[in-house]
C-alpha positions as CSV (number, residue, x, y, z in Angstrom):
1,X,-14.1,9.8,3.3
2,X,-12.5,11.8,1.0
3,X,-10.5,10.9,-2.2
4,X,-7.9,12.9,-4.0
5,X,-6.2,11.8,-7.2
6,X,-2.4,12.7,-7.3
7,X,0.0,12.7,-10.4
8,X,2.5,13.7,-12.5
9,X,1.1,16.0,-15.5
10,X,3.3,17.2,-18.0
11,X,1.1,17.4,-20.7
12,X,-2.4,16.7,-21.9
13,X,-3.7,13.6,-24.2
14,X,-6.2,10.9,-24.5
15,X,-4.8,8.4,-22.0
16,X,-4.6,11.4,-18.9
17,X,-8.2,12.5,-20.4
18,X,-9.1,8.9,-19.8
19,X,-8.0,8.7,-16.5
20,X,-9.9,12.2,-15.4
21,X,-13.0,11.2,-16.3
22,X,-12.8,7.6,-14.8
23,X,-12.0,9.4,-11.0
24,X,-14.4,12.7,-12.0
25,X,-15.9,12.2,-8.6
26,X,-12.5,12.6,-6.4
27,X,-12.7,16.0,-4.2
28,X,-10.1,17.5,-6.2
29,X,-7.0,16.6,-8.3
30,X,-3.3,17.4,-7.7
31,X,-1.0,17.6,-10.1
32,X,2.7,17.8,-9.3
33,X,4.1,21.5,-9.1
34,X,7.6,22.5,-9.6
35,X,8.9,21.7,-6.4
36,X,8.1,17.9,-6.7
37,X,9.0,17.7,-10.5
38,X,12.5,19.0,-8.6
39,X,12.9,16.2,-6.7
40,X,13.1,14.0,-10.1
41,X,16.5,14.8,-11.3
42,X,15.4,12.8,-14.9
43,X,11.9,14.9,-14.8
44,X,13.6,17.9,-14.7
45,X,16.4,17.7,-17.0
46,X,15.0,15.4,-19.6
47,X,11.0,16.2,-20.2
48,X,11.4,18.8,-22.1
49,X,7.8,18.7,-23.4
50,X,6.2,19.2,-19.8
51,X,4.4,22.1,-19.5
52,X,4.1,24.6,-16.8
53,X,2.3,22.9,-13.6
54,X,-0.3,26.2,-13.1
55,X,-0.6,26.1,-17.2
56,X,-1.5,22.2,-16.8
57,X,-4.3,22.9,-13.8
58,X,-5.9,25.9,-15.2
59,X,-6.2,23.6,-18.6
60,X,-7.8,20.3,-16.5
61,X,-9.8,22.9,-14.9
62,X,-11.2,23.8,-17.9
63,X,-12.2,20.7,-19.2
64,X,-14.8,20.7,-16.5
65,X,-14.5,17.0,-15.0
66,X,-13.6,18.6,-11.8
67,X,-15.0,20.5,-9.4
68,X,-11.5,22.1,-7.6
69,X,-7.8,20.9,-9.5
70,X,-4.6,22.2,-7.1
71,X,-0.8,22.1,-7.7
72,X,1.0,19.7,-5.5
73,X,3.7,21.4,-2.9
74,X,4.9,20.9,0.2
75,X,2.2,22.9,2.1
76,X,-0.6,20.7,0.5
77,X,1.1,17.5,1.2
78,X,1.0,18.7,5.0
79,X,-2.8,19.2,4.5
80,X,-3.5,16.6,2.9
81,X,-1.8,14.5,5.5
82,X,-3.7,16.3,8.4
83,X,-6.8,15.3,6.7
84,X,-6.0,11.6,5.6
85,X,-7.9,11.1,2.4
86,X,-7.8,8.0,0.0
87,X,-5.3,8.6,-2.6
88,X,-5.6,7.6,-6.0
89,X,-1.9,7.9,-7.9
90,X,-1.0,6.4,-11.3
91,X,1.2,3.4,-11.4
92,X,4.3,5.1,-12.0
93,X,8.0,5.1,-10.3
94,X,7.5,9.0,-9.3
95,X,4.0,8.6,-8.2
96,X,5.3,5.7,-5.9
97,X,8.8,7.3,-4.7
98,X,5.9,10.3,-3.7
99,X,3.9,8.1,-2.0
100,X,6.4,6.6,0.1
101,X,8.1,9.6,1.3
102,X,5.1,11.7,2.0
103,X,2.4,9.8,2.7
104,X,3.7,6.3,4.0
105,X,0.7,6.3,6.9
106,X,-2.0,7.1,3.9
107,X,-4.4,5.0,1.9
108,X,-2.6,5.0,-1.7
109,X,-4.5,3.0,-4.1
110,X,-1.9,2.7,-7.7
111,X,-4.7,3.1,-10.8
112,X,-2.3,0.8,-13.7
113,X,-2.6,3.1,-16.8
114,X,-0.2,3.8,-19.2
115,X,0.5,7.7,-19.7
116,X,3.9,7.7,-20.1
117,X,7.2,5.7,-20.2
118,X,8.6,5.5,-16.7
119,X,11.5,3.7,-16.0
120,X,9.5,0.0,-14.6
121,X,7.5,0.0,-17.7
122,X,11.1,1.1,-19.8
123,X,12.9,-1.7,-18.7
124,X,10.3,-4.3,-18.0
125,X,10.8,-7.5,-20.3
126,X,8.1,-8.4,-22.4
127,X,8.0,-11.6,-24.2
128,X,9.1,-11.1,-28.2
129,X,6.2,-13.5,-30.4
130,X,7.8,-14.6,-33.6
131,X,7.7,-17.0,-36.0
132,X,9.9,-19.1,-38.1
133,X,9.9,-19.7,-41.7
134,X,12.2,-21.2,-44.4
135,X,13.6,-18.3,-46.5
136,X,11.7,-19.9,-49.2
137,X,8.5,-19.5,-47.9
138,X,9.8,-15.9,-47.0
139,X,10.6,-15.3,-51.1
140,X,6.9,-16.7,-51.8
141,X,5.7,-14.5,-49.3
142,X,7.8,-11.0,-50.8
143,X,6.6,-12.3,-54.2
144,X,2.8,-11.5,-53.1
């Protein structure tokens, strides 16, 4: 069966890098293009670091880990649905809002890794550890 990895790429660092190289066996990669970014009123209006989608493949091309990397657009999404692959996607609100409008009969697996603040992991409650101390043990402390 074939296995495509699917996300949203706006730039390149370690934790992406990391996540290439774990899935360097997929049939290809497909990063979001222009027309999908579009669908993300936030994407589009607020990432102003992303870089352009054909820019971003040419560059994950070049690293090597892959043997084919593809922009994501409409006419690939209807091939990839003809040909029903195993879709890896990272764990993120646009990679699920994709997932669900597009390929809702397909086999999407969610890989949790962080690349980027999404909104789930802005707003997700994490519990605060802290400590409490007498402000004189806080002056003996500062004193050190």
């Amino acid at each position: 069966m074939k296995t495509v990895l699917i996300g949203y790429v706006p730039v390149l660092h370690e934790g992406y890098i990391k996540l290439f190289r774990k899935y360097a066996g997929v049939d290809f990669l497909a990063v979001f293009g222009k027309d999908i970014v579009g669908e993300f009123d936030h994407l589009v209006r607020k990432d102003i670091r992303a870089l352009d989608p054909n820019f971003i493949r040419r560059a994950i091309f070049g690293l090597g880990i892959f043997k084919s990397v593809k922009v994501l657009d409409f006419e690939l999404i209807e091939k990839i649905s003809r040909e029903r692959p195993e879709i890896i996607m990272p764990d993120e609100d646009e990679s699920r809002e994709i997932a669900k409008k597009y390929f809702p009969t397909l086999t999407v697996r969610f890989e949790s890794v962080f690349l980027r603040w999404d909104m789930s992991r802005s707003v997700k409650e994490v519990p605060v550890e802290s400590e409490s101390i007498t402000t004189d043990e806080l002056h003996r402390r500062d004193q050190k």
